[in-house]
C-alpha positions in Angstrom: -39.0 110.4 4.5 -35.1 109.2 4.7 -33.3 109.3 1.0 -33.1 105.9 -0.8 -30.2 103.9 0.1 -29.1 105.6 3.1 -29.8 103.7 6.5 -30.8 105.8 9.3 -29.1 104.1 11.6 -25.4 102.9 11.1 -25.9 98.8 11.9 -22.9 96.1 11.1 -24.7 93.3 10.6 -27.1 94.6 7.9 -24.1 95.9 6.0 -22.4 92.7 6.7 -25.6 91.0 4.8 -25.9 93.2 2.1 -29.1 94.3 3.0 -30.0 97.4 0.9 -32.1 100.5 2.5 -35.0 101.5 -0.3 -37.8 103.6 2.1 -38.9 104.8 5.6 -41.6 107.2 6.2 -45.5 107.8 7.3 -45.8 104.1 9.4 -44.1 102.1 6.3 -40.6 100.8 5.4 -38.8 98.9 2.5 -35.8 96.9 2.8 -34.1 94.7 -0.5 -31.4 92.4 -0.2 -29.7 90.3 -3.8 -28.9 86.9 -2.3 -25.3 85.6 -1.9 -23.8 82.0 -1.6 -23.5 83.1 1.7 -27.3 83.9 2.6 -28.1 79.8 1.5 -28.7 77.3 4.1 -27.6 73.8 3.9 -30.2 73.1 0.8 -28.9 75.9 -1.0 -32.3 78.1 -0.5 -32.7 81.3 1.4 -31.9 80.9 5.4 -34.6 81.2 7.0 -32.7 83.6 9.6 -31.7 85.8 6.5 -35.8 86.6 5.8 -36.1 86.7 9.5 -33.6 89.9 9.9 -35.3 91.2 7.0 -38.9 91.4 8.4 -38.0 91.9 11.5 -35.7 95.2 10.6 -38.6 96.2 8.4 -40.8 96.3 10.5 -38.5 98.6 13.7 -37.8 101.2 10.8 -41.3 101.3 10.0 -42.3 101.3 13.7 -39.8 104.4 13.9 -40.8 106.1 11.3 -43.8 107.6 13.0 -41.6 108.5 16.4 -38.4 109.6 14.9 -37.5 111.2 18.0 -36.8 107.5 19.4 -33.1 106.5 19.5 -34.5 102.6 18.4 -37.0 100.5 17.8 -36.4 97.1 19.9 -38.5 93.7 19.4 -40.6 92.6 22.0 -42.4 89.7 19.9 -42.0 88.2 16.5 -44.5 86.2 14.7 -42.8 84.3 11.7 -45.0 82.3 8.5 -42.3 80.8 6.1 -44.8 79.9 2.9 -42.4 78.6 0.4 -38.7 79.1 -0.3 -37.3 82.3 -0.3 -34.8 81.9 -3.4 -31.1 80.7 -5.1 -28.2 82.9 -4.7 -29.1 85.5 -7.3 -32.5 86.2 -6.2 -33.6 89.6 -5.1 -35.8 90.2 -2.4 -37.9 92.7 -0.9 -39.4 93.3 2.3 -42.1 96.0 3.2 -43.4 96.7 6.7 -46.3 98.5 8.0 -46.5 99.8 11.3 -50.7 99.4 12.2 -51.0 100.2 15.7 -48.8 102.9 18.0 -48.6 103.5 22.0 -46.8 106.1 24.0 -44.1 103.1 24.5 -44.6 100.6 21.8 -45.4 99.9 18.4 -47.5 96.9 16.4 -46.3 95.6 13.1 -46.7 93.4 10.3 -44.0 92.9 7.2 -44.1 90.3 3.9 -41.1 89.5 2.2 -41.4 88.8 -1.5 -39.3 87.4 -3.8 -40.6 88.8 -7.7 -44.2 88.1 -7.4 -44.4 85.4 -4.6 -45.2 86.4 -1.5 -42.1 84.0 0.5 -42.9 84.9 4.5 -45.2 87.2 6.3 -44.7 88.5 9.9 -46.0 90.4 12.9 -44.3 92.2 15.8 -44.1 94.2 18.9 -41.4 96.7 19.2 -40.7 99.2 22.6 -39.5 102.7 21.5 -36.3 103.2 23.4 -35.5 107.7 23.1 -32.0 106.9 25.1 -30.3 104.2 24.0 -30.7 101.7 27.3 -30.5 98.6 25.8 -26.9 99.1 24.4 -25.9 100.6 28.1 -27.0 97.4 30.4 -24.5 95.5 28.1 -21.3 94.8 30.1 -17.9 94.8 28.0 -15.9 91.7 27.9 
């Protein structure tokens, strides 16, 4: 199990967000994030690409955590069900992913994101186990 609050992996844009590291461990992961001005779409709710990093983050850590020899955990495929708003600024939310189905090379998942007691999105997702960091090598500066 990683310690609370400290990301296993340094990443930018999650930092950029705010997103807060609570649990990884056993197949399972746990992500919060208190919503910003900033996080708000054009109506002044959640945007919908805010919930979208969440689950989808949720559900690579928890995808990892049962291969932590692998360098990432990279979508494939990502199922999103938006059921009602996600929140105001000032909201907190929580997403928890649950890894439910493990290859040699890949990983199946499924994550909710709640907001209090309301169950706000659900998702499900294919993620390919990458031990050498491949993706982020193919990339050409500039």
């Amino acid at each position: 199990m990683f310690p609370s609050h400290v990301f296993p992996i340094d990443n930018p844009f999650l930092s950029y967000l705010g997103v807060e590291f609570v649990e990884m461990g056993e197949g399972a992961a746990e992500l919060a994030l208190t919503l910003q001005p900033h996080h708000m779409n054009s109506w002044r709710v959640t945007h919908g690409g805010v919930s979208m990093t969440m689950l989808d983050v949720v559900m690579a850590l928890a995808g990892r955590s049962l291969l932590p020899q692998s360098e990432a955990a990279v979508t494939v495929e990502m199922k999103t069900s938006f059921l009602q708003p996600a929140g105001r600024s000032g909201a907190r939310l929580v997403a928890k992913g649950r890894a439910f189905h493990q290859s040699t090379t890949m990983c199946f998942c499924e994550a909710e994101l709640w907001h209090g007691d309301h169950l706000v999105a659900k998702a499900m997702g294919t993620f390919k186990y990458l031990r050498h960091n491949r993706a982020a090598l193919k990339i050409k500066p500039g």
